[in-house]
C-alpha positions in Angstrom: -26.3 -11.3 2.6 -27.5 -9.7 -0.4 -24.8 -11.4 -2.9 -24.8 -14.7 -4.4 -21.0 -14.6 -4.0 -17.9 -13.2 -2.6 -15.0 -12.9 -4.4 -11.4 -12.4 -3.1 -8.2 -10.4 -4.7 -5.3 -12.6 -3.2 -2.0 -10.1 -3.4 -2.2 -7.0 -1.1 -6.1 -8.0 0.1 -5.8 -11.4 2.1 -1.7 -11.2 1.8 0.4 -8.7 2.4 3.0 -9.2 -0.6 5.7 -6.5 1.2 6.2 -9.5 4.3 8.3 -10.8 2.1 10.6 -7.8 3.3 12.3 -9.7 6.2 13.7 -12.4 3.5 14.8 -9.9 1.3 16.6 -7.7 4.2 18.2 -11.3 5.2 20.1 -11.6 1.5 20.1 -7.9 0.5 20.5 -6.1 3.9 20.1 -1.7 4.0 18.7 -2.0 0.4 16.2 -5.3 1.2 13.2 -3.1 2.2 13.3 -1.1 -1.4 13.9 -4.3 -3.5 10.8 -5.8 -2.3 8.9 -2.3 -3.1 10.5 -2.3 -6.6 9.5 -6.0 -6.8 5.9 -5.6 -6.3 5.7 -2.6 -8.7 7.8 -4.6 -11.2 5.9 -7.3 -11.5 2.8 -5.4 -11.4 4.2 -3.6 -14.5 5.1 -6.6 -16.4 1.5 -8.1 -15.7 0.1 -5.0 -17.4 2.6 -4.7 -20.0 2.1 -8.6 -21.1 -1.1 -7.9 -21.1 -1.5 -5.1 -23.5 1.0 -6.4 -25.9 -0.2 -10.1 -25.9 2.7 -12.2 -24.9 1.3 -14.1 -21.4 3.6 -15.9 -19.5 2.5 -17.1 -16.3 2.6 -15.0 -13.1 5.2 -17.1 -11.2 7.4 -16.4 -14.3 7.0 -12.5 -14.4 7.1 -13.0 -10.6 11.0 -14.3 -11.1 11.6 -11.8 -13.6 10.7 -9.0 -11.9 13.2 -9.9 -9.3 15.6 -10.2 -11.2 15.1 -6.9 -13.5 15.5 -5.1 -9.2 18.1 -7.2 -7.9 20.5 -5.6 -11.9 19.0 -2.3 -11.1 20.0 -2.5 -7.5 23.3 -3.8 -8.6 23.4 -6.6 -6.0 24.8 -10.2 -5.4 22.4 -13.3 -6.7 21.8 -16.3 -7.4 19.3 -19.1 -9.1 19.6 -20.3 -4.7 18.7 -17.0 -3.7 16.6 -16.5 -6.6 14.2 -19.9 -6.0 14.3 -19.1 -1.8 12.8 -15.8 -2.3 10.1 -17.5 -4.9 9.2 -19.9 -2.4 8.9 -17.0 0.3 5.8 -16.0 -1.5 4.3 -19.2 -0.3 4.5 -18.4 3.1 3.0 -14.0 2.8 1.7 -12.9 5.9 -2.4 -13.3 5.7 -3.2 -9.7 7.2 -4.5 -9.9 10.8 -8.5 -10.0 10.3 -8.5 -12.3 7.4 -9.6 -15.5 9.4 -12.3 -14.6 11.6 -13.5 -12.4 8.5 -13.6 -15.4 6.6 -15.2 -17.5 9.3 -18.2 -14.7 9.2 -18.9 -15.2 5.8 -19.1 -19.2 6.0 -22.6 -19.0 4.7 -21.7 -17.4 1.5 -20.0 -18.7 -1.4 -16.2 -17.4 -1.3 -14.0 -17.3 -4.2 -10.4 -16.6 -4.8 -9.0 -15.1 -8.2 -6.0 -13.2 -8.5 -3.4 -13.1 -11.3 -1.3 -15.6 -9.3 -0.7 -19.1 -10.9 -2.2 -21.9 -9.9 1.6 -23.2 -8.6 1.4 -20.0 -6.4 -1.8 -20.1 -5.0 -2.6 -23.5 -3.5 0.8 -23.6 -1.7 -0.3 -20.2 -0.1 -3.7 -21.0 0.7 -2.4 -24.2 2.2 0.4 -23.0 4.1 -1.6 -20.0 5.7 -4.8 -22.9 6.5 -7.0 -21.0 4.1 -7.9 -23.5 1.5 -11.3 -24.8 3.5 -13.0 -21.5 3.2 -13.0 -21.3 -0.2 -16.1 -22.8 -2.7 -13.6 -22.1 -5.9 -10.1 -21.2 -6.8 -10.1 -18.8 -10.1 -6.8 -18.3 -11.7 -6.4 -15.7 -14.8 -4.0 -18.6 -16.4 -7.2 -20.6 -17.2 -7.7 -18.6 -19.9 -4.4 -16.3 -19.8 -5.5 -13.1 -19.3 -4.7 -10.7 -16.8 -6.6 -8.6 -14.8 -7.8 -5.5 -15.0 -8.9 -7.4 -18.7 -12.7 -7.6 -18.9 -11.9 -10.8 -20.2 -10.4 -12.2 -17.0 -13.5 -11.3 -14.7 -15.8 -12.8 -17.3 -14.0 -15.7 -16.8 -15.1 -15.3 -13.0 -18.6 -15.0 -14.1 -18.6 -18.2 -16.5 -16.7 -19.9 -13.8 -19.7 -19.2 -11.0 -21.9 -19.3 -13.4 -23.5 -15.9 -12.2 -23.7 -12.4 -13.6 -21.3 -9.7 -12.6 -24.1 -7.7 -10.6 -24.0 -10.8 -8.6 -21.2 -10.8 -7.1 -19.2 -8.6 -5.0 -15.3 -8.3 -6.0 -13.4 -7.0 -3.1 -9.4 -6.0 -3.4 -7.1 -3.8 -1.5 -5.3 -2.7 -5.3 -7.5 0.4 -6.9 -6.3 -0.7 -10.4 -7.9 -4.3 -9.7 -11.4 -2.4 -8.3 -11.0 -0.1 -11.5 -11.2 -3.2 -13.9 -13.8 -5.1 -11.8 -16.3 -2.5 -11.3 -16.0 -0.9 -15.3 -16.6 -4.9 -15.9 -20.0 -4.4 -13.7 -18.7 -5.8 -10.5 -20.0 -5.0 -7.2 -16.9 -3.9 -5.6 -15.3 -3.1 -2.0 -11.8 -1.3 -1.9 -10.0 -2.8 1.2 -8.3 0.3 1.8 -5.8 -0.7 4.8 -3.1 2.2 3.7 -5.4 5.3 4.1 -4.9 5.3 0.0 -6.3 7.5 -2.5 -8.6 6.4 -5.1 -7.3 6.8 -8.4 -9.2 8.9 -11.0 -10.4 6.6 -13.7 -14.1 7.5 -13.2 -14.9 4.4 -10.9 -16.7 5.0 -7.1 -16.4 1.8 -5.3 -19.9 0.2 -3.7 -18.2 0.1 -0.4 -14.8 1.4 0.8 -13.8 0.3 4.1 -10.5 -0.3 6.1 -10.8 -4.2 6.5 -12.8 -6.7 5.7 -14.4 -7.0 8.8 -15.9 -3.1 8.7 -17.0 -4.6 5.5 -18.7 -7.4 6.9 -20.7 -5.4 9.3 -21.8 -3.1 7.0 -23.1 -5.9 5.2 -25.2 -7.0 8.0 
């Protein structure tokens, strides 16, 4: 492999963040599919949001917010029960169904996680889906407390690993988080599972494939 290491996007790229659908259907019924759509996008906003305006707070905290900011919108029943249940859902996301055996291709190669989530997030997720073992590091933005797409938060990648950014190959399934990584000087790979469209920011992605495992091969 031609890259000293391989780092991994967490939400939407190894996880699929909308499984969290059945638990909200469960307290939320008809509406339970949309809430966990407007979740997502919430909390994506507030990431962005905190980010431009300086105020960081950390992801499992925007993560509650969001919900809540849906659930008043929605105009449905909650409750701090039903609020901490559907917190610890995101513990237990669906890994998508190639993740493992991509994984266990690239066991010669130095993997990395770092995603936005918060450190409290992350290891009970990688833990819970049996994950933890195939990654050399765990990078969280809330080292330094700076989201992503900042350049700041993939520098902290690079002083992490010690490496430069044409190094290393970034790979997400979220165009915003390929925008921000390859502007940084990122190698990138857009995990485009959803037949997506790229957005227009001026950014071509090194490789854009429809799992990790056409990546892999292409690698080869």
């Amino acid at each position: 492999m031609k890259y000293r290491a391989y780092v991994f996007d967490v939400y939407g790229t190894l996880f699929d963040v909308y499984s969290i659908s059945e638990k909200c259907t469960y307290y939320f019924g008809d509406k339970g599919i949309s809430i966990s759509q407007s979740w997502r996008q919430k909390q994506l906003e507030y990431c962005f949001l905190r980010q431009i305006i300086g105020t960081y707070i950390p992801f499992h905290e925007i993560t509650k917010n969001a919900l809540q900011y849906v659930c008043t919108v929605e105009q449905v029943y909650i409750t701090e029960e039903i609020i901490t249940d559907l917190l610890q859902a995101y513990h237990y996301l669906s890994l998508f169904t190639e993740v493992k055996q991509a994984l266990e291709m690239l066991q010669s190669e130095t993997l990395v996680v770092f995603s936005n989530g918060s450190v409290d997030m992350l290891l009970p997720l990688l833990n819970n889906s049996g994950l933890t073992s195939y990654f050399h590091y765990i990078v969280s933005v809330d080292e330094i407390k700076q989201y992503k797409p900042s350049p700041l938060a993939y520098q902290h990648v690079c002083n992490r690993l010690n490496m430069q950014p044409k190094e290393i190959l970034f790979l997400s399934s979220n165009t915003w988080d390929i925008v921000g990584a390859s502007q940084f000087g990122f190698q990138t790979a857009w995990i485009n599972r959803e037949k997506a469209t790229m957005d227009l920011l001026d950014v071509t992605p090194n490789y854009m494939v429809n799992n990790l495992q056409e990546l892999i091969v292409q690698q080869k």
